[in-house]
N, C-alpha and C positions, 0 to 999 in steps of 0.2 A: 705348683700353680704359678702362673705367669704373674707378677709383682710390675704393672705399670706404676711409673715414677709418680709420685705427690707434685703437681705445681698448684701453686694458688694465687691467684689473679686479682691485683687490688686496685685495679684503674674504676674508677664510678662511672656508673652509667643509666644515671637518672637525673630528672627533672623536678626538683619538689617547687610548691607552691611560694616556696621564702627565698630561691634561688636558681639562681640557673645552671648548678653540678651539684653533687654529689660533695665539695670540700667545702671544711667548715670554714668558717668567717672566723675573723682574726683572732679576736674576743673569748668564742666557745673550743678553737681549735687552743689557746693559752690552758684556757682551764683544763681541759684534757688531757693535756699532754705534759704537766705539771709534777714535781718530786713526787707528790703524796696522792694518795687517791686509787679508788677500786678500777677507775675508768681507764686512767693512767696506767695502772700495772697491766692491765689485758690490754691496753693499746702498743705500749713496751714489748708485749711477748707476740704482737702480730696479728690476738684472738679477736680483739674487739675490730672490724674497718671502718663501718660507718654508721655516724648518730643522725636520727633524722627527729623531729624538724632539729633545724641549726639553732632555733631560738624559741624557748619556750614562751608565751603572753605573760605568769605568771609565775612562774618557777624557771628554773635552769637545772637541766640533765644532770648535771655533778654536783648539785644541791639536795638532789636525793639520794647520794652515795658519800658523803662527805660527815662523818659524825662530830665536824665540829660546826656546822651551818644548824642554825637557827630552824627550829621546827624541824629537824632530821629525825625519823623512826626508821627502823627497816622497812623495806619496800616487797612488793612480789612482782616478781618477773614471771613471765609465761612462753613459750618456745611451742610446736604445733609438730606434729607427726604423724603423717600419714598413712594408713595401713594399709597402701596399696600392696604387699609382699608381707607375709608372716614372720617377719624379720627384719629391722635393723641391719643398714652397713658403715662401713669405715664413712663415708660421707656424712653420715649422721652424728658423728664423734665430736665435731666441733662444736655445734650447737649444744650438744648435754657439757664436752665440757664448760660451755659459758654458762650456763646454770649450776654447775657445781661451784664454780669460781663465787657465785653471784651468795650462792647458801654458805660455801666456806667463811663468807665474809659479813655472813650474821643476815641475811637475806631470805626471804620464803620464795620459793619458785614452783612452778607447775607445768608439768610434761603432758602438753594434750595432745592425745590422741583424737583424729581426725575420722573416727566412727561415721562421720554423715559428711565429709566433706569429701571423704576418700568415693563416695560413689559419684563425685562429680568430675573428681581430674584436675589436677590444677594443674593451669596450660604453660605457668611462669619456666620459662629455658626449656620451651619444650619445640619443637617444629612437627608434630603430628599430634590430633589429641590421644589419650591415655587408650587401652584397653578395660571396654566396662567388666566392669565386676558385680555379682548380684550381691545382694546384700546377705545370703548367709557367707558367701566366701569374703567379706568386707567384716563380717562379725568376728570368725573365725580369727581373720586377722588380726586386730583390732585386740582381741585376747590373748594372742600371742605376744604382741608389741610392749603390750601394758604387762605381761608377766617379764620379756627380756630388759625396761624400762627400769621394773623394780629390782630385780637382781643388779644390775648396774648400779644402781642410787645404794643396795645391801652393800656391794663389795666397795663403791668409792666409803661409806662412812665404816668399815670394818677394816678397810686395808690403808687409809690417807689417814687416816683422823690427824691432828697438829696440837690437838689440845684446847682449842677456841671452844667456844660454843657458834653450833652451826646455826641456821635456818632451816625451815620443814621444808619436806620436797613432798611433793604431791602428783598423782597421775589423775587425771578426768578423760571423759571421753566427751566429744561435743554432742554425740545424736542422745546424750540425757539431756540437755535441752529441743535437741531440733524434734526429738517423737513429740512433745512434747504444741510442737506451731501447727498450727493449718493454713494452710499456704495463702487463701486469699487475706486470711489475718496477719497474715506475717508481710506480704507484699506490700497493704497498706497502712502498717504502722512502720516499717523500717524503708521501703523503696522508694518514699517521696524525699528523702535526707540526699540518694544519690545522684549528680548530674551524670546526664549520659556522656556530654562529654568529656568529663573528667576521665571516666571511665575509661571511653575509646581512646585515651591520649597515653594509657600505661602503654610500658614499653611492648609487654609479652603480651598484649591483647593485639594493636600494631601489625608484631611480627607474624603473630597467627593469622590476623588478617589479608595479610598478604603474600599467603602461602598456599599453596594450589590446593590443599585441604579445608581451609578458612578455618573458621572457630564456630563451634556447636554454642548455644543458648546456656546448656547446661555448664561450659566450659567460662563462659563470659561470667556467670552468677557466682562462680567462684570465689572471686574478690567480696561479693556482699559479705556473703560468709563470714568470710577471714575478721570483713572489718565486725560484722556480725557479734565474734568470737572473743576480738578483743575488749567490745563493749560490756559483752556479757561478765566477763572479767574483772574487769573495771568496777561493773555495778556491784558483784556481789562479793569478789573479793579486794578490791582495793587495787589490781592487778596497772600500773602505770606503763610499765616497760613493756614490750613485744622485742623475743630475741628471733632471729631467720637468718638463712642464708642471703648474700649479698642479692643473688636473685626475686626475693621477697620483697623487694624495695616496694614495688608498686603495691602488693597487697598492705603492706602495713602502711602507705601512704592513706590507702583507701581509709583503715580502720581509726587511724588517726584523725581526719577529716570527718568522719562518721560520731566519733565522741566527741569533738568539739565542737561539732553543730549541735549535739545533743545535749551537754552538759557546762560547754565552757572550759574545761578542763584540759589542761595540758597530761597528753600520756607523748611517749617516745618510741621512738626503734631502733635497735642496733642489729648490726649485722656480721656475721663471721663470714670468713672465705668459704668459695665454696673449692672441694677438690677435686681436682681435675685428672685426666692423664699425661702422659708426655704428649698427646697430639691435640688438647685443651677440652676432651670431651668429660663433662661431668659424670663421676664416679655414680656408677648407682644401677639397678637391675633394670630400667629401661639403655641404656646404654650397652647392658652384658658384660659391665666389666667390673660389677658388685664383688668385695671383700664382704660377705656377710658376720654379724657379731653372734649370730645363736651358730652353736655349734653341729647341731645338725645339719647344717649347709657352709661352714667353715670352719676346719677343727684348728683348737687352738694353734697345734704346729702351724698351719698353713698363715694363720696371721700373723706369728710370732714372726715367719720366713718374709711375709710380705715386708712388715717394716727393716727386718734384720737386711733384704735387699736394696734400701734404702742409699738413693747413691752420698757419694761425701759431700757437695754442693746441697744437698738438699738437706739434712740430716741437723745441723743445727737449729733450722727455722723446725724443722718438727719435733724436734726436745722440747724449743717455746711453746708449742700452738698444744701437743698432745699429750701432755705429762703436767704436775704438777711441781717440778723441780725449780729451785731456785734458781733466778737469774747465775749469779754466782758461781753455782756447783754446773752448772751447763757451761760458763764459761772454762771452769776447771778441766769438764770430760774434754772438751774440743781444741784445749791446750795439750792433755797426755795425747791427746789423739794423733796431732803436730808430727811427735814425736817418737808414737810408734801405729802408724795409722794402717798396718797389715791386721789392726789387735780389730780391727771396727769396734772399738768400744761402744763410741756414741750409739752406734746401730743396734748394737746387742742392748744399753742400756734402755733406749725406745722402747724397743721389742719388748722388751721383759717388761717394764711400766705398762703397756698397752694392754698387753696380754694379760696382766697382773690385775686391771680395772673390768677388761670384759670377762674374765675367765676365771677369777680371782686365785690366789696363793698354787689351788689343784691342777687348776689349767694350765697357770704359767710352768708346774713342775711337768707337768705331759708333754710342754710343747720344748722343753729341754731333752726331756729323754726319748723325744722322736727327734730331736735335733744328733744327738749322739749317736741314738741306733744307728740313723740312714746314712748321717755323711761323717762321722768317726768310728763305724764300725764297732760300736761296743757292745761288748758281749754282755756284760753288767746292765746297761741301759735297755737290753734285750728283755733280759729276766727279768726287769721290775715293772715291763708295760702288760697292761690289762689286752681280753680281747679287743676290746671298744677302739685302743688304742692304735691296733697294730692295726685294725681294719681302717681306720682315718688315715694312719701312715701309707698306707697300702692301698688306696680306696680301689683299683683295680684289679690287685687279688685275689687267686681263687681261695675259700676258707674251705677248710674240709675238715669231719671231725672222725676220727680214725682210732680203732682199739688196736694195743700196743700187743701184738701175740709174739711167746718166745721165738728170739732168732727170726726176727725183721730186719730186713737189709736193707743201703741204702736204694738197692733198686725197687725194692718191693716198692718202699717209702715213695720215690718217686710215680711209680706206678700207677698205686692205691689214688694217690694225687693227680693223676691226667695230665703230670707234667713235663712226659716224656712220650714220645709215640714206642709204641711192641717192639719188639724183634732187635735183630744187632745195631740199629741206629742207635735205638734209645740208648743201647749199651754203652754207645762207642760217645756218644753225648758227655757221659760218666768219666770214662777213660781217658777223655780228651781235655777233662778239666773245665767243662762248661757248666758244672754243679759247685755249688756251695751250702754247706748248710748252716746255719746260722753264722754267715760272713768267714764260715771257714770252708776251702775247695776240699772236695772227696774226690779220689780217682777210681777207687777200688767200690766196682760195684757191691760184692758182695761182703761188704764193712754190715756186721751187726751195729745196729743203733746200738750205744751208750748215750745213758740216761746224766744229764752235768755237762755233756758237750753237743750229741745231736740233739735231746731233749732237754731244753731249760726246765728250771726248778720251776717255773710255772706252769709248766707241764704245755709248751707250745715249741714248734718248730718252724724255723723261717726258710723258706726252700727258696735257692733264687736259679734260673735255667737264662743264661746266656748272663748277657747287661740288664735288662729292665722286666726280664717276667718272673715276676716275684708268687708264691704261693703258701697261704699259711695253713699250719697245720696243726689243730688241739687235739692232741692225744685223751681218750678216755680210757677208763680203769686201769692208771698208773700204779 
């Protein structure tokens, strides 16, 4: 798989109501950026970019993460995900990690899923709108996200734990409340709160405005939602915080705006980078250039090789952003690094953290022994992968399942497998040293398979014909 580079882009580019950029003011930029503090540590490793409002009426943003400030309890954060795709990708990583960060440090957090938000499209860094989806394929999805959600939230508190006592992690889905509105009730209790031109002055309403496509109704109502969302939060869970992507600025402007006409109440937003490629387009399956986290559509090796590609400029900033590792011991890997940087440590040590949080302990061991089969030739690493495994390694492979009759040759073998054409060609293919069978060349066509070198103890055969046409082969009634 092609492994485009990670960049992540932290210039602001919004307008809020208490300022005129996106940098904090002197005061709140101090307290942030301070020895001690939860905000401090994730603004240190890169995760945290930006706090919005600058300044809370009431309260101050590192007054509800600071346990020695007066009136401090744990807080809940909330983060939004949309099931436009029945999976999760690497783009989406940053975000879960700031909610794991936020529950490691004694915090409850909530992973919502966007069940009723995802049939509208959210237009934010978008230049066309969305592709509709009907609502069983938004269901569908929606069920998948919140199962790949919870496995992640299983493997970080079963594979990280530190010994603390955590925070709860929670998954919701927002259309248990929206089935729940009827539209003209809901337009006139929640739409007289919103000015219209507040609205038309976000950036990503703007840019769709004045894009030969424009912006659909349903795409502009987006942001109610969002702010919708967080309220609804607020009111029933205590929820203060809103976590998003740097692009999110405007809707959590909205939703912020929306609770404090409504309640008085200071709530927040922070925001993570969002990921990009080497030519700045954001990571993610409208783009096509989606690393997905369910392994049905990305197996563990291929993620593991994504970060393990990871150039050397870029590889320390994602130890920070994508691992749970000390300051510290990140400075330690990128010092041995210095000094023997053919080892790619650092890259291998990503890889294996990454892989270790989406795929847990099994996955990272898979995505090692497709890492040795294919590019160190191991015979060992051969024998101990499952079919599942060879066919991900392999994804273009033909599989073929074949009974082993006494005094089968290599030619039969390739035969049986359609991986040779008839006659003297096929032969002279063999002869000529364009066959290998499990990483080892045969020349002699009529070599009887032995069982320990042509056929692994797992009873499979890896046939490879030229450089790249690989063909697998599970022997029955061994």
């Amino acid at each position: 798989m092609a492994a485009p580079v990670l960049r992540c882009f932290c210039r602001g580019s919004w307008s809020g109501p208490r300022g005129p950029s996106g940098v904090l003011r002197p005061g709140l930029r101090k307290a942030h950026s301070g020895a001690q503090g939860l905000l401090a540590a994730q603004r240190a490793r890169g995760l945290f970019k930006e706090f919005f409002p600058e300044r809370g009426t009431k309260i101050e943003l590192p007054e509800l993460f600071h346990p020695g400030t007066a009136g401090y309890s744990p807080q809940t954060i909330y983060c939004g995900f949309d099931p436009t795709a029945d999976s999760l990708h690497v783009g989406h990583l940053l975000a879960l990690l700031g909610l794991f960060h936020f529950q490691r440090a004694g915090h409850n957090v909530i992973a919502l899923v966007g069940g009723a938000t995802a049939r509208l499209g959210d237009p934010s860094g978008r230049t066309k709108e969305r592709e509709a989806l009907d609502s069983d394929r938004v269901e569908a999805n929606a069920r998948a996200l919140r199962q790949g959600i919870e496995a992640l939230s299983a493997n970080h508190q079963q594979l990280f734990s530190d010994g603390k006592t955590w925070g709860s992690f929670t998954v919701l889905d927002n259309s248990a409340w929206y089935q729940k509105q009827h539209l003209v009730d809901f337009l006139a209790a929640v739409g007289g709160h919103f000015r219209m031109g507040t609205l038309l002055s976000r950036l990503s309403v703007q840019t769709r405005l004045k894009s030969p496509e424009g912006m659909s109704l349903a795409e502009f109502f987006y942001q109610v939602l969002q702010a919708y969302d967080f309220y609804y939060l607020f009111q029933r869970y205590g929820c203060r915080v809103q976590l998003g992507g740097s692009d999110q600025l405007g809707n959590i402007m909205s939703g912020y705006e929306f609770i404090h006409k409504l309640t008085g109440e200071d709530v927040f937003g922070i925001t993570v980078p969002l990921i990009t490629s080497t030519t700045g387009a954001k990571l993610g399956k409208s783009a096509g250039n989606a690393v997905w986290l369910n392994r049905d559509k990305t197996s563990p090796f291929e993620l593991y090789q994504f970060f393990v590609r990871q150039q050397d400029d870029c590889v320390e900033r994602y130890l920070k952003l994508f691992t749970f590792l000390p300051l510290p011991e990140i400075d330690h890997i990128m010092q041995l690094h210095i000094k023997e940087p053919e080892k790619r440590a650092p890259q291998k040590r990503l890889a294996a953290e990454v892989t270790k949080l989406v795929h847990g302990r099994e996955g990272l061991g898979s995505a090692k022994r497709c890492t040795q089969a294919l590019y160190h030739s191991s015979i060992d690493a051969l024998e101990l992968m499952s079919d599942q495994e060879l066919k991900e390694l392999f994804k273009e492979a033909s599989f073929s399942e074949l009974v082993l009759d006494p005094g089968t040759s290599v030619l039969d073998t390739c035969r049986k497998a359609n991986a040779i054409p008839d006659g003297p060609r096929g032969y002279r293919m063999i002869t000529e040293g364009g066959v290998s069978i499990n990483h080892r060349q045969v020349t002699n066509p009529e070599s009887v398979l032995v069982v320990g070198q042509h056929i692994l103890k797992n009873g499979l055969s890896l046939l490879k014909i030229g450089k790249r046409n690989f063909y697998i082969i599970k022997w029955l009634q061994l």
